[in-house]
N, C-alpha and C positions, 0 to 999 in steps of 0.2 A: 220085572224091569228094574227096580228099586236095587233088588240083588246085586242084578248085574255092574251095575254102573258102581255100585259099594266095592264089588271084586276089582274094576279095573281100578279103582282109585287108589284101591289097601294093597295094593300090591308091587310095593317100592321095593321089595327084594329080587322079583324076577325083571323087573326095570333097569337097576342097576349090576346087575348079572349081564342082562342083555347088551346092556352100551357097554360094560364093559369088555367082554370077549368079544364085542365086532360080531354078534350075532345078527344085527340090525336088518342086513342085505339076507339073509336067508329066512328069514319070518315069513309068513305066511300073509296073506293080507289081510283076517281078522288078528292077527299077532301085532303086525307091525299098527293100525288105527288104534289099537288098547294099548300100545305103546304110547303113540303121541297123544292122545289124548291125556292118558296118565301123565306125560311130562306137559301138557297144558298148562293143569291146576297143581302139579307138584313142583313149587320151585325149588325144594333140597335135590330132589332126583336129576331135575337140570341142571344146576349146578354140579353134581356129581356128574354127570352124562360131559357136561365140558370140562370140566378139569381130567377128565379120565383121558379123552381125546389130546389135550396138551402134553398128561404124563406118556399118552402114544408117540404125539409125533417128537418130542424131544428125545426119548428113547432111543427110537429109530434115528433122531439125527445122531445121536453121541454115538451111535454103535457104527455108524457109515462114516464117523469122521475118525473115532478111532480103529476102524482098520484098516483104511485109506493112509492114514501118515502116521506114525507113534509122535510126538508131541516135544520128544527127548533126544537128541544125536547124538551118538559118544563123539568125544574129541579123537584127532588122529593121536597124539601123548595118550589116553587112557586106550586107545586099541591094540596101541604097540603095546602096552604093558603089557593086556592081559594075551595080545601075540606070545611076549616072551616068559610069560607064565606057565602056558599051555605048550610049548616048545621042550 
């Protein structure tokens, strides 16, 4: 038992593997309780686990906001230019 409970605690690297790829939802049910338990008593892995999730969802915002509108318009003067460039 001694063992066991040493493995789920020393094991901050498949912790933060796991939050990171969004494995969380496909764990098994002894996977997913040695998860939270381990982020229980580990507050670096919790912290890692929420800032991973922040670096997700801001991601995913800048990536919907930049291909929804570019940020930049040419003016109607620099279109005609480069119109009469390419002409």
């Amino acid at each position: 038992m001694k063992g066991y409970i040493k493995r789920i605690l020393n094991n901050c690297r498949e912790v933060s593997y796991q939050s990171m790829m969004g494995e969380e939802a496909g764990l098994s049910l002894k996977a997913h309780v040695e998860m939270k338990i381990h982020l229980t008593f580990c507050k670096y892995c919790r912290h890692f686990a929420a800032q991973s999730k922040i670096i997700d969802s801001s991601l995913k915002l800048y990536k919907a906001q930049s291909e929804s509108d570019p940020p930049y318009k040419a003016s109607e003067t620099l279109k005609q230019k480069l119109r009469d460039l390419i002409s």
